[in-house]
N, CA, C and O of each residue as an XYZ file, in Angstrom:
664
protein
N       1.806      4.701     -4.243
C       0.553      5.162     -3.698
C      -0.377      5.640     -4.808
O      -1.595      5.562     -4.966
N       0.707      6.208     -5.587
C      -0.446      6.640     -6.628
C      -1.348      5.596     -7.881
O      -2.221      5.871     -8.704
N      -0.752      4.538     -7.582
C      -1.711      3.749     -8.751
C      -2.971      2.812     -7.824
O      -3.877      2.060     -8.182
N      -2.571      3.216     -6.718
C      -4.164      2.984     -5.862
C      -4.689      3.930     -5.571
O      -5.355      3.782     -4.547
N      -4.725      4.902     -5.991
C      -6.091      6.214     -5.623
C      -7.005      5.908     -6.055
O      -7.738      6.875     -5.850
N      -7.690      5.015     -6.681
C      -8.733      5.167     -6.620
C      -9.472      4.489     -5.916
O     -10.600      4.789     -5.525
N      -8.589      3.078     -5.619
C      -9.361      2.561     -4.380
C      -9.100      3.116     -2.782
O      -9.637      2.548     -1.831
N      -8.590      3.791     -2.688
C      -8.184      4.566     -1.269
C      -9.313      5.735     -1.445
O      -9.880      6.331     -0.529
N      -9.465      5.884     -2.611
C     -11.076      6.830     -2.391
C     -11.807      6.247     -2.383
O     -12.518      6.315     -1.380
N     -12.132      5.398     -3.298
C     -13.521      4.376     -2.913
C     -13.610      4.119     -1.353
O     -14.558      4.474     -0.653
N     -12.598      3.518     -0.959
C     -12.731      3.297      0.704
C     -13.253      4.347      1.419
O     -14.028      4.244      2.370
N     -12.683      5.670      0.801
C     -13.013      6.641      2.075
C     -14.377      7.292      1.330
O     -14.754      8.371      1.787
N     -15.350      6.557     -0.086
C     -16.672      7.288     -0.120
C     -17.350      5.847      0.421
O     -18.574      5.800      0.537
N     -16.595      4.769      0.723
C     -17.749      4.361      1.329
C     -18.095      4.282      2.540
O     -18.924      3.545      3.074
N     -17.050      5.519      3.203
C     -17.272      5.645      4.430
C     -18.865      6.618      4.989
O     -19.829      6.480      5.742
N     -18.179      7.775      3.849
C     -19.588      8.707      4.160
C     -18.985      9.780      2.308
O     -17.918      9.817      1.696
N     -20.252     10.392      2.095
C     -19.603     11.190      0.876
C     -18.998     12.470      0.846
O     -19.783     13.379      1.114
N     -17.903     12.789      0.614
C     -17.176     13.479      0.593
C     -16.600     14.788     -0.481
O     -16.643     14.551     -1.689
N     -16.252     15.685     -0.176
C     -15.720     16.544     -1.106
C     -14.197     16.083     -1.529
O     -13.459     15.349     -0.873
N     -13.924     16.703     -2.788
C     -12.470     16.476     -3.034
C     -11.484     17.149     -2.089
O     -10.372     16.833     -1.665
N     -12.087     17.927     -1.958
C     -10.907     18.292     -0.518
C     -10.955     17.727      0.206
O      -9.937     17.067      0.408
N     -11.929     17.558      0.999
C     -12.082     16.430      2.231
C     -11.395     15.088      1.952
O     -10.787     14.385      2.759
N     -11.612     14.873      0.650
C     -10.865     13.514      0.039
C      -9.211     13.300      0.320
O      -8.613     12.367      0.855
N      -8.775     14.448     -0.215
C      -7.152     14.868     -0.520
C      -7.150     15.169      0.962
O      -6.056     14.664      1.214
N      -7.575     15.620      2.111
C      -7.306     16.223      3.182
C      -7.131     14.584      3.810
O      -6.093     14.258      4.386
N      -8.113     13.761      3.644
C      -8.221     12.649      4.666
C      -7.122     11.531      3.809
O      -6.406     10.945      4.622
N      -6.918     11.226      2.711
C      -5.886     10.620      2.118
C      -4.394     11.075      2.860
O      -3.684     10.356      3.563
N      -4.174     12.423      2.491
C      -2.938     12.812      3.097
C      -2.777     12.356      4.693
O      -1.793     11.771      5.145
N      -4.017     12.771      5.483
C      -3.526     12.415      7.293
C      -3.477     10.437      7.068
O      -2.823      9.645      7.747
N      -3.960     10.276      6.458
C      -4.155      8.159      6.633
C      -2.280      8.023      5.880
O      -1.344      7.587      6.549
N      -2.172      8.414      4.706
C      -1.048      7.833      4.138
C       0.430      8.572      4.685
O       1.484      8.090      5.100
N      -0.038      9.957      4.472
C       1.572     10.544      4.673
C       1.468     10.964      3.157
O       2.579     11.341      2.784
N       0.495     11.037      2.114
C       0.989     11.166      0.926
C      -0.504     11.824      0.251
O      -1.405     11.140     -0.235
N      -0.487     13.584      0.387
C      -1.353     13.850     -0.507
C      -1.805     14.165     -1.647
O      -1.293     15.248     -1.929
N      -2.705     13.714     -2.740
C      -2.868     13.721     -4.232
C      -3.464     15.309     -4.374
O      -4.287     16.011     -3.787
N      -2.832     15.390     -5.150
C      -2.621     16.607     -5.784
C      -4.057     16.942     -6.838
O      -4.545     16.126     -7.619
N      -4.645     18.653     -6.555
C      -5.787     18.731     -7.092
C      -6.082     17.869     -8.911
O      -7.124     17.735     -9.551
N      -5.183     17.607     -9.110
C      -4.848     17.526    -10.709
C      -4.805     15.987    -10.946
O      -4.906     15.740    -12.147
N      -4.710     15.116    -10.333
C      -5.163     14.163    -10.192
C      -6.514     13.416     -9.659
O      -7.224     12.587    -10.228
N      -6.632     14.104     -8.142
C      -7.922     14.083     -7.771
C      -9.288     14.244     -8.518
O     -10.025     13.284     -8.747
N      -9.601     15.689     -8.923
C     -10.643     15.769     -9.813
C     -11.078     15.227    -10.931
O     -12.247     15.069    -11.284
N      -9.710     14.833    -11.701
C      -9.886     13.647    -12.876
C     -10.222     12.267    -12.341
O     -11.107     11.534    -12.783
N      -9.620     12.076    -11.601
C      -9.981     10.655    -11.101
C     -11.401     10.641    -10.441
O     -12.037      9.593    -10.550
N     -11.890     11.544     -9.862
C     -13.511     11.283     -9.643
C     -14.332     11.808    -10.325
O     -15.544     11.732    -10.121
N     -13.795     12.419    -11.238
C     -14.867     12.346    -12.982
C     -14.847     10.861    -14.039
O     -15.693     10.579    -14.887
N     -13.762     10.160    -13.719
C     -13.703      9.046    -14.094
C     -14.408      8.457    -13.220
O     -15.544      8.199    -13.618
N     -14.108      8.059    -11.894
C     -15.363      7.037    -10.915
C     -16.892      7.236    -11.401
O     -17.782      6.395    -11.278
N     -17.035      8.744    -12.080
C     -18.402      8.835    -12.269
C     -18.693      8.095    -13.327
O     -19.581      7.258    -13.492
N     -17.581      8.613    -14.260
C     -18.178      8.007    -15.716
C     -18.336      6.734    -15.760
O     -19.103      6.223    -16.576
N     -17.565      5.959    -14.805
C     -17.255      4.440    -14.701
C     -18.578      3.606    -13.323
O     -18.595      2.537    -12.713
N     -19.598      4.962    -13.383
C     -20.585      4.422    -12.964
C     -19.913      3.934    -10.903
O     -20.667      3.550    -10.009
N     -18.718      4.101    -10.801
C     -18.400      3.643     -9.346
C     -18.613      4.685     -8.053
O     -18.494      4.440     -6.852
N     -18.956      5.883     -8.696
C     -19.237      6.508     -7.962
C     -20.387      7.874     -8.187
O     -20.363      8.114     -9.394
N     -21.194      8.671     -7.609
C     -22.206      9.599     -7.941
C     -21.604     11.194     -7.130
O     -20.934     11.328     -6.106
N     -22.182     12.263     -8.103
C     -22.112     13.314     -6.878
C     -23.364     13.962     -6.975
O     -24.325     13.908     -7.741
N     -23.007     14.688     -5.804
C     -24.482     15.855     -6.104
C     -23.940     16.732     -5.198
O     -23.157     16.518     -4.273
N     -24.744     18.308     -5.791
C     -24.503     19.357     -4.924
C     -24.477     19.490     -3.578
O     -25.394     18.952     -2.957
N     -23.499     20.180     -2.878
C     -24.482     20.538     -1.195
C     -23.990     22.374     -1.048
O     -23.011     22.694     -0.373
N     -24.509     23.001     -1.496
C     -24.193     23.915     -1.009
C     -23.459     24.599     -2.550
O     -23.799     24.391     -3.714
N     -22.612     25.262     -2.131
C     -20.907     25.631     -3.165
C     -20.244     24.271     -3.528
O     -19.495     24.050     -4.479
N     -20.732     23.295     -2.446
C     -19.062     22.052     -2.693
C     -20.160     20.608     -3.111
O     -21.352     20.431     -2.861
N     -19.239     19.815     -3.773
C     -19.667     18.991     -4.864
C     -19.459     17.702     -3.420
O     -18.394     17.748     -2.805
N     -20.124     17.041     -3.159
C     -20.164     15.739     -2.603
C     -20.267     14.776     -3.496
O     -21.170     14.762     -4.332
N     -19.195     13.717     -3.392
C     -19.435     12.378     -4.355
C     -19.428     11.348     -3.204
O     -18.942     11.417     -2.075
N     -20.118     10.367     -3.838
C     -20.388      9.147     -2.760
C     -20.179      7.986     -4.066
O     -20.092      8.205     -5.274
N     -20.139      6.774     -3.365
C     -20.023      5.369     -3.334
C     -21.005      5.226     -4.387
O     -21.966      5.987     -4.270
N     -21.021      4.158     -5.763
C     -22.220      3.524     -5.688
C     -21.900      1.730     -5.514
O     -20.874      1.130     -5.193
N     -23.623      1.125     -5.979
C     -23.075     -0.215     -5.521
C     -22.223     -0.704     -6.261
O     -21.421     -1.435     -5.680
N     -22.061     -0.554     -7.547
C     -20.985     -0.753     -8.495
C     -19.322     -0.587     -7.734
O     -18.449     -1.449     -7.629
N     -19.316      0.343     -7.445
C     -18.438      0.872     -6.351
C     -17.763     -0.028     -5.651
O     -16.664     -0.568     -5.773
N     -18.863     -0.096     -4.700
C     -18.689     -1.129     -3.678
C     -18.363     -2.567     -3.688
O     -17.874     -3.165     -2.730
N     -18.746     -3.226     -5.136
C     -18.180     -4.482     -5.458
C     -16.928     -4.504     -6.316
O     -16.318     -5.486     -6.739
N     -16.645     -3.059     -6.500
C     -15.243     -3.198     -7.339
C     -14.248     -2.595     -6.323
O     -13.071     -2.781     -6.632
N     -14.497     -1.811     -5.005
C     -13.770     -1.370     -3.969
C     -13.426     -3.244     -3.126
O     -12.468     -3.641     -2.463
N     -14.667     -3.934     -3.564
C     -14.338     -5.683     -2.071
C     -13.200     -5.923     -3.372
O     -12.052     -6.255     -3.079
N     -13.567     -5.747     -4.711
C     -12.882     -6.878     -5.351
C     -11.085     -6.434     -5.498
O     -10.164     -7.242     -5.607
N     -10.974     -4.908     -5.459
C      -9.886     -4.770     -5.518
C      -9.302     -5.125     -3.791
O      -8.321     -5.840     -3.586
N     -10.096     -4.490     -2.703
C      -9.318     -5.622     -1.444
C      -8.893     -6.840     -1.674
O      -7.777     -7.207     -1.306
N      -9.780     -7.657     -2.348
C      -9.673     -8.884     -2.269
C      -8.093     -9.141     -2.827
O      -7.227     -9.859     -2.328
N      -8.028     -8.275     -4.075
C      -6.752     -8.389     -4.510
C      -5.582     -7.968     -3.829
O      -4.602     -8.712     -3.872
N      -5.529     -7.009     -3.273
C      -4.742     -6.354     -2.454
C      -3.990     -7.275     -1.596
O      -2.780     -7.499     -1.630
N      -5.270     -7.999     -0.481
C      -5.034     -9.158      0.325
C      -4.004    -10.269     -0.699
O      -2.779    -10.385     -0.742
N      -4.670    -10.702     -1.160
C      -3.695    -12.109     -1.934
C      -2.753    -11.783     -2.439
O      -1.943    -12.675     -2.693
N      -2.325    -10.019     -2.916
C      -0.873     -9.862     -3.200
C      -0.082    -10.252     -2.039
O       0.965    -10.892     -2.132
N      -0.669     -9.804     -0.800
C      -0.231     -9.007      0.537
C      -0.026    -10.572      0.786
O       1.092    -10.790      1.253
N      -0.851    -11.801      0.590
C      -0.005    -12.856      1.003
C       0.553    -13.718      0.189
O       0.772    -14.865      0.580
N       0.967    -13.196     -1.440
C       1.889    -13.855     -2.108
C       3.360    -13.075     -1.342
O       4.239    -13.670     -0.717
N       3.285    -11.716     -1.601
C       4.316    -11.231     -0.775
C       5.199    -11.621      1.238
O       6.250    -11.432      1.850
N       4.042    -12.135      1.399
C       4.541    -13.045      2.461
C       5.301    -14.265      2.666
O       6.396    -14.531      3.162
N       4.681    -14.696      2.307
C       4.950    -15.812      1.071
C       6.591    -15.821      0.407
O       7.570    -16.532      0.635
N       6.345    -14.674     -0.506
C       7.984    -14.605     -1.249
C       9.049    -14.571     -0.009
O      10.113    -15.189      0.021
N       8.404    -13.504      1.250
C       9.927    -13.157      2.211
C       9.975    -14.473      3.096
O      10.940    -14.704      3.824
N       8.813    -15.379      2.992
C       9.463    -16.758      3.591
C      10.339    -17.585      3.151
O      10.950    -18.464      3.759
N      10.391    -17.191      1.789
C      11.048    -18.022      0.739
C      12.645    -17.416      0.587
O      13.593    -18.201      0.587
N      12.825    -16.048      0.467
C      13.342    -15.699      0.616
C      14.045    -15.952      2.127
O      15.160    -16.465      2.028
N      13.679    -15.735      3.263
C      14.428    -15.951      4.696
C      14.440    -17.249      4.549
O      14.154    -17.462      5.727
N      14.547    -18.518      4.012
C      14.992    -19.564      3.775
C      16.090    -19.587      3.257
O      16.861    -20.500      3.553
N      16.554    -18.350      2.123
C      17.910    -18.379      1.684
C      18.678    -17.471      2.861
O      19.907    -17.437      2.907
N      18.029    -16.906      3.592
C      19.137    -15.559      4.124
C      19.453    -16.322      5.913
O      20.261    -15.770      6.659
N      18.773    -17.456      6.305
C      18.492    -17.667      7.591
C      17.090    -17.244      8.389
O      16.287    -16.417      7.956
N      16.976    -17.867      9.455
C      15.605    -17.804     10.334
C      15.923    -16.051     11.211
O      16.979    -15.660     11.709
N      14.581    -15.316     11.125
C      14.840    -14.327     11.168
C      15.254    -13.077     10.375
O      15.186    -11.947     10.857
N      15.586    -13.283      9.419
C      16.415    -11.707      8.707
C      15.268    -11.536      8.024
O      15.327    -10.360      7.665
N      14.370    -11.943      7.669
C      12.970    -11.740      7.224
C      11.561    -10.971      8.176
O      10.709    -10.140      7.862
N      11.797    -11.586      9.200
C      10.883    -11.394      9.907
C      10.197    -10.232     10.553
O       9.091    -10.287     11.092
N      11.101     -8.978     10.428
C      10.297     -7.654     10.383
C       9.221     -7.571      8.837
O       8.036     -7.308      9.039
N       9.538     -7.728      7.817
C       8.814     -7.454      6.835
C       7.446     -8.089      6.606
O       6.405     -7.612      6.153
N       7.812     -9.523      7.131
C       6.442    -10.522      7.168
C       5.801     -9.985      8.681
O       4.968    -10.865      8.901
N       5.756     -9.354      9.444
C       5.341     -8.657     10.230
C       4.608     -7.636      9.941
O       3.403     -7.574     10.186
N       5.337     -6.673      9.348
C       4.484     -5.626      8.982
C       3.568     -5.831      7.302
O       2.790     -5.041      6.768
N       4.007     -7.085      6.860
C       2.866     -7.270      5.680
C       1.801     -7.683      6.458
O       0.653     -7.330      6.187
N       2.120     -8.550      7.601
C       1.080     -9.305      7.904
C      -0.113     -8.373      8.718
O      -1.337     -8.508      8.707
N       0.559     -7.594      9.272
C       0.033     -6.213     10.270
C      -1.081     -5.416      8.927
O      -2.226     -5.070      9.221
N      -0.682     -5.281      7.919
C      -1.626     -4.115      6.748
C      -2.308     -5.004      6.246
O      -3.431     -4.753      5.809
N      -1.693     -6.412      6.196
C      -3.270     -7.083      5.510
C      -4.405     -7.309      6.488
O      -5.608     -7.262      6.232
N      -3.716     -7.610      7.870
C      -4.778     -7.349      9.148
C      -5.653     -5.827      8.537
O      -6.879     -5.731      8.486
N      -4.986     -5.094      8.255
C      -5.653     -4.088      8.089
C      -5.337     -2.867      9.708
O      -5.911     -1.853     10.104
N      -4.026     -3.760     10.276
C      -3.505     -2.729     11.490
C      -2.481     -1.706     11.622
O      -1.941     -1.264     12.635
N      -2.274     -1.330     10.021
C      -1.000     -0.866     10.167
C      -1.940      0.561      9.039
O      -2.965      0.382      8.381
N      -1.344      1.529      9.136
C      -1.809      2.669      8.015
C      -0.589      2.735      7.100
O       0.590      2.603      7.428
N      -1.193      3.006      5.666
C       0.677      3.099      4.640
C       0.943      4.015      4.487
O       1.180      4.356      3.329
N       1.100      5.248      5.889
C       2.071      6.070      6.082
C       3.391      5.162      7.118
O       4.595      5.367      6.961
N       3.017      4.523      7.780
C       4.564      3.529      8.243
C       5.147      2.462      7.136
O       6.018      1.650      7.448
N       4.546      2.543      5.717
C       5.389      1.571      5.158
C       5.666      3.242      4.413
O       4.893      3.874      3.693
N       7.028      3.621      4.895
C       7.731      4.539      3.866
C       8.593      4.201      2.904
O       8.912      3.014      2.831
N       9.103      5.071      2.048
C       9.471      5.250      0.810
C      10.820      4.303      0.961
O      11.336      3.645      0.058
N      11.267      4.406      2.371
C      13.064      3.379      2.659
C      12.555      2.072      2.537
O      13.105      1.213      1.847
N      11.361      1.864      3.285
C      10.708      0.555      3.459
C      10.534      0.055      1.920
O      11.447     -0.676      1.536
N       9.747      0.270      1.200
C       9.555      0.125      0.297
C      10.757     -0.172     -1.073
O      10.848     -1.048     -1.933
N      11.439      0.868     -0.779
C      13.044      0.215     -1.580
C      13.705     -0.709     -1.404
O      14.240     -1.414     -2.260
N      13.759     -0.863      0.366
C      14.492     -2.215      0.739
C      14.009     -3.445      0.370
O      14.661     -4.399     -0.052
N      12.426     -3.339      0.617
C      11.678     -5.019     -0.546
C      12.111     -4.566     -1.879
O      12.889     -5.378     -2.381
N      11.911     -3.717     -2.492
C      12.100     -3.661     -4.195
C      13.607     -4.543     -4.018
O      13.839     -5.744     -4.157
N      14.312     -3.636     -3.731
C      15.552     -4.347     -3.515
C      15.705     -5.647     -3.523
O      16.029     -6.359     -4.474
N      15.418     -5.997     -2.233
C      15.652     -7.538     -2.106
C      15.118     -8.350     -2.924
O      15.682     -9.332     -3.406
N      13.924     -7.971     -3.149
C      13.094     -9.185     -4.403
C      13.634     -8.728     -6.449
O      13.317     -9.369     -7.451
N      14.461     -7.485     -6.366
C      15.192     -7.116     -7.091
C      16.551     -8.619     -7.316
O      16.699     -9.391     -8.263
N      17.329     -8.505     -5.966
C      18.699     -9.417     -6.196
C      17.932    -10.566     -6.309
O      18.236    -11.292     -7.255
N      16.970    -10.946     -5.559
C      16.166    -12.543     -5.461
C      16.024    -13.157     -6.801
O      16.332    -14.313     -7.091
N      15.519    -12.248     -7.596
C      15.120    -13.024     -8.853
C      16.058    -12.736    -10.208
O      15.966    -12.824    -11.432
N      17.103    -12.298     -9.094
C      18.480    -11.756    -10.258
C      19.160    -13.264    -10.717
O      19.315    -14.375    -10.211
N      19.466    -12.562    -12.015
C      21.023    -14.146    -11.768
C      21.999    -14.027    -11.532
O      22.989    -14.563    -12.029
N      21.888    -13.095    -10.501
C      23.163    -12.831     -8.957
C      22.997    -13.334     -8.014
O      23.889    -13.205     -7.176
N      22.021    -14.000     -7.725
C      21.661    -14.330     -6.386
C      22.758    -15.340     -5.872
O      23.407    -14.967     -4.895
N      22.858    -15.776     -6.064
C      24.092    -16.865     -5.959
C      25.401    -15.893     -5.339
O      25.641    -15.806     -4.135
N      26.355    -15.037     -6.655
C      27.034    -14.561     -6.331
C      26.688    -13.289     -5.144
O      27.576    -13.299     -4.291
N      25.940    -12.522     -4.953
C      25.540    -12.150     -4.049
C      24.782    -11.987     -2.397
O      24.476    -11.017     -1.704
N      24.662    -13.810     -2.190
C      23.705    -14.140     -1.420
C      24.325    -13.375     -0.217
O      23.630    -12.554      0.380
N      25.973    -13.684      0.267
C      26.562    -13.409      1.263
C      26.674    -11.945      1.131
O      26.136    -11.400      2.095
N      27.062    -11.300      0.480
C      26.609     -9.850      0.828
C      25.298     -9.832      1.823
O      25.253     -9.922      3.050
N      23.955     -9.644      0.583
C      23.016     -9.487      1.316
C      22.502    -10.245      2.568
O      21.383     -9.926      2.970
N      23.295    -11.370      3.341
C      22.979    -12.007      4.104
C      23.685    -10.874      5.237
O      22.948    -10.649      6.196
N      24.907    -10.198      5.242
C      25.868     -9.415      5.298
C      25.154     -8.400      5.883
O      25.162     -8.118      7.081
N      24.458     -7.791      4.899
C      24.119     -6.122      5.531
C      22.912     -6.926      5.581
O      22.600     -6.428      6.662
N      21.974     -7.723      5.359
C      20.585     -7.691      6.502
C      20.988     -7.923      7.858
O      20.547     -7.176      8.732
N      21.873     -8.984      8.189
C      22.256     -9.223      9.441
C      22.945     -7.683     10.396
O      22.672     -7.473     11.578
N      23.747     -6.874      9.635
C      23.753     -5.840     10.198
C      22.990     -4.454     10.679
O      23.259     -3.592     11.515
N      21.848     -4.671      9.694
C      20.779     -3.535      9.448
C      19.819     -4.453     10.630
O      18.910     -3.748     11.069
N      19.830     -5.253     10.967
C      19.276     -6.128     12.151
C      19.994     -5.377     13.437
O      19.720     -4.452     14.201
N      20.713     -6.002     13.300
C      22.015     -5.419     14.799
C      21.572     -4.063     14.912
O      21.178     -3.576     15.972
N      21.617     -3.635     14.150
C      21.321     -1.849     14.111
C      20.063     -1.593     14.856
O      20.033     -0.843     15.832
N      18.852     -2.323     14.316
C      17.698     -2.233     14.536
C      17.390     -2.573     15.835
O      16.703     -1.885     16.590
N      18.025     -3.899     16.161
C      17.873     -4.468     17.586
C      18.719     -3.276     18.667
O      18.390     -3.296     19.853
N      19.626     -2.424     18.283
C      19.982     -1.360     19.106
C      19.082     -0.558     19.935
O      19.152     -0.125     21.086
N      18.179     -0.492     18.962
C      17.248      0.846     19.013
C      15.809      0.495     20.177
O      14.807      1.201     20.285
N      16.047     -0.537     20.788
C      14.969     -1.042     21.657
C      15.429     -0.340     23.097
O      14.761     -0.524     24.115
Protein backbone atom coordinates (compact mmCIF):
# COMPACT_ATOMS: atom_id res chain seq x y z
CA UNK A 1 0.00 0.00 0.00
CA UNK A 2 2.62 2.09 0.75
CA UNK A 3 4.41 2.57 -2.57
CA UNK A 4 1.04 3.86 -3.96
CA UNK A 5 0.35 6.78 -1.68
CA UNK A 6 0.73 8.96 -3.72
CA UNK A 7 -1.58 8.05 -6.18
CA UNK A 8 -4.35 7.10 -3.63
CA UNK A 9 -3.93 10.81 -2.72
CA UNK A 10 -3.97 12.17 -5.95
CA UNK A 11 -7.31 10.28 -6.35
CA UNK A 12 -8.72 11.53 -3.25
CA UNK A 13 -7.43 15.53 -4.21
CA UNK A 14 -9.07 15.06 -7.20
CA UNK A 15 -11.98 14.47 -5.58
CA UNK A 16 -12.27 17.78 -3.64
CA UNK A 17 -9.09 19.45 -1.63
CA UNK A 18 -8.27 18.21 1.37
CA UNK A 19 -6.30 18.44 4.61
CA UNK A 20 -3.68 15.91 5.61
CA UNK A 21 -5.79 14.67 8.08
CA UNK A 22 -8.72 14.42 6.15
CA UNK A 23 -6.29 12.67 3.73
CA UNK A 24 -4.91 9.98 6.33
CA UNK A 25 -8.55 9.85 7.83
CA UNK A 26 -10.19 8.98 4.31
CA UNK A 27 -7.16 6.64 3.10
CA UNK A 28 -7.46 4.63 6.31
CA UNK A 29 -11.67 4.11 6.07
CA UNK A 30 -11.15 3.18 1.85
CA UNK A 31 -8.01 0.80 2.51
CA UNK A 32 -7.95 -0.63 6.04
CA UNK A 33 -4.44 0.93 6.09
CA UNK A 34 -3.59 4.37 7.57
CA UNK A 35 -0.31 6.48 6.57
CA UNK A 36 1.24 7.69 9.20
CA UNK A 37 1.78 11.63 9.86
CA UNK A 38 5.52 11.10 8.81
CA UNK A 39 4.97 9.98 5.63
CA UNK A 40 1.98 11.91 4.72
CA UNK A 41 3.34 15.44 5.08
CA UNK A 42 6.51 14.59 3.15
CA UNK A 43 4.77 13.15 0.50
CA UNK A 44 2.54 16.25 -0.12
CA UNK A 45 5.48 18.59 0.07
CA UNK A 46 6.85 16.51 -2.63
CA UNK A 47 3.38 16.55 -4.84
CA UNK A 48 4.00 20.26 -4.44
CA UNK A 49 7.41 20.48 -5.40
CA UNK A 50 6.65 18.06 -8.26
CA UNK A 51 4.20 20.67 -9.39
CA UNK A 52 1.18 17.64 -8.99
CA UNK A 53 -0.37 19.20 -6.54
CA UNK A 54 -1.09 23.05 -4.80
CA UNK A 55 -2.12 24.17 -1.25
CA UNK A 56 -3.43 27.11 0.27
CA UNK A 57 -4.60 28.23 3.59
CA UNK A 58 -8.24 27.87 5.00
CA UNK A 59 -8.37 28.87 8.24
CA UNK A 60 -5.53 27.03 10.88
CA UNK A 61 -5.55 23.90 8.31
CA UNK A 62 -3.56 23.73 5.08
CA UNK A 63 -5.85 22.44 2.07
CA UNK A 64 -3.96 20.87 -0.90
CA UNK A 65 -5.71 20.14 -4.11
CA UNK A 66 -5.05 18.48 -7.51
CA UNK A 67 -3.25 20.25 -10.23
CA UNK A 68 -3.59 19.54 -13.99
CA UNK A 69 -0.21 18.09 -13.95
CA UNK A 70 -1.73 15.97 -11.31
CA UNK A 71 -4.37 14.86 -13.03
CA UNK A 72 -2.51 13.49 -16.08
CA UNK A 73 -0.01 11.75 -13.95
CA UNK A 74 -2.97 10.41 -11.43
CA UNK A 75 -4.92 8.86 -15.47
CA UNK A 76 -1.39 7.79 -16.30
CA UNK A 77 -0.55 5.95 -13.24
CA UNK A 78 -4.38 4.24 -13.48
CA UNK A 79 -3.64 3.48 -16.69
CA UNK A 80 -0.80 1.52 -15.32
CA UNK A 81 -2.35 0.06 -12.52
CA UNK A 82 -5.11 -1.34 -14.99
CA UNK A 83 -2.59 -3.20 -17.39
CA UNK A 84 -0.72 -4.60 -14.36
CA UNK A 85 -4.22 -5.64 -13.02
CA UNK A 86 -4.60 -7.43 -16.45
CA UNK A 87 -1.13 -8.85 -16.92
CA UNK A 88 -1.89 -10.31 -13.48
CA UNK A 89 -4.98 -11.89 -14.80
CA UNK A 90 -3.52 -13.03 -17.32
CA UNK A 91 -0.58 -14.80 -15.25
CA UNK A 92 -3.51 -16.72 -12.90
CA UNK A 93 -4.94 -17.98 -16.29
CA UNK A 94 -1.79 -19.29 -17.09
CA UNK A 95 -1.16 -20.43 -14.10
CA UNK A 96 -4.88 -22.37 -13.59
CA UNK A 97 -3.84 -24.07 -16.79
CA UNK A 98 -1.14 -25.79 -14.77
CA UNK A 99 -3.26 -26.33 -11.50
CA UNK A 100 -6.77 -27.29 -13.40
CA UNK A 101 -10.10 -25.34 -14.39
CA UNK A 102 -11.10 -23.49 -11.40
CA UNK A 103 -8.36 -23.37 -8.59
CA UNK A 104 -7.70 -19.98 -10.04
CA UNK A 105 -10.79 -18.54 -10.28
CA UNK A 106 -11.41 -16.68 -7.01
CA UNK A 107 -8.30 -14.51 -7.67
CA UNK A 108 -9.14 -13.63 -11.37
CA UNK A 109 -12.39 -12.58 -9.81
CA UNK A 110 -11.39 -10.38 -7.44
CA UNK A 111 -8.53 -8.85 -9.83
CA UNK A 112 -11.09 -8.51 -12.20
CA UNK A 113 -13.65 -6.88 -9.54
CA UNK A 114 -10.61 -3.83 -8.52
CA UNK A 115 -9.77 -3.23 -11.98
CA UNK A 116 -13.65 -2.76 -12.49
CA UNK A 117 -12.84 -0.49 -9.90
CA UNK A 118 -15.67 -2.62 -7.55
CA UNK A 119 -13.82 -3.87 -5.00
CA UNK A 120 -11.93 -1.33 -2.22
CA UNK A 121 -8.08 -2.68 -1.17
CA UNK A 122 -9.18 -3.10 2.22
CA UNK A 123 -10.70 -6.77 0.98
CA UNK A 124 -7.50 -7.61 -0.77
CA UNK A 125 -5.72 -8.30 2.75
CA UNK A 126 -2.35 -8.94 3.80
CA UNK A 127 -3.32 -13.28 3.58
CA UNK A 128 -4.62 -12.42 0.15
CA UNK A 129 -1.81 -10.87 -0.94
CA UNK A 130 0.82 -13.57 0.30
CA UNK A 131 -1.10 -16.30 -1.21
CA UNK A 132 -0.47 -14.58 -4.96
CA UNK A 133 3.17 -13.66 -3.85
CA UNK A 134 3.30 -17.17 -3.13
CA UNK A 135 1.97 -18.79 -5.92
CA UNK A 136 3.63 -16.63 -8.59
CA UNK A 137 6.71 -17.15 -6.12
CA UNK A 138 6.66 -21.37 -6.85
CA UNK A 139 5.38 -20.46 -10.63
CA UNK A 140 8.45 -18.98 -11.74
CA UNK A 141 10.58 -21.21 -9.43
CA UNK A 142 12.64 -24.09 -10.80
CA UNK A 143 10.38 -26.11 -8.55
CA UNK A 144 7.55 -25.88 -10.29
CA UNK A 145 7.70 -29.13 -11.68
CA UNK A 146 8.72 -30.81 -8.48
CA UNK A 147 6.14 -29.03 -6.63
CA UNK A 148 3.18 -28.70 -8.94
CA UNK A 149 1.21 -31.56 -6.97
CA UNK A 150 1.63 -30.14 -3.70
CA UNK A 151 0.33 -26.88 -4.67
CA UNK A 152 -2.38 -28.41 -6.78
CA UNK A 153 -2.90 -30.26 -3.21
CA UNK A 154 -3.54 -27.47 -0.80
CA UNK A 155 -5.29 -25.11 -3.50
CA UNK A 156 -7.76 -27.82 -4.04
CA UNK A 157 -8.17 -28.03 -0.30
CA UNK A 158 -8.13 -24.31 0.65
CA UNK A 159 -11.09 -24.53 -2.08
CA UNK A 160 -13.05 -27.28 -0.18
CA UNK A 161 -12.56 -25.14 2.80
CA UNK A 162 -13.80 -22.12 1.12
CA UNK A 163 -16.71 -23.79 -0.63
CA UNK A 164 -17.73 -24.81 3.16
CA UNK A 165 -18.28 -21.49 4.16
CA UNK A 166 -21.36 -20.73 1.78
Amino acid sequence: MRGHLKLIVLKFLAKNPLSGYDLMKGIGQETGWKPSTGSMYPLLESLISEKLASSRKDGRRTLYQITESGRNFLEEGLKRKNEMLERHIEDLKVFESFTGKGECSIAIEMMSKLKAGKMPFRELNPELINFNENLFRIYKSENLERWKRDVRKILGEANRKLERLK
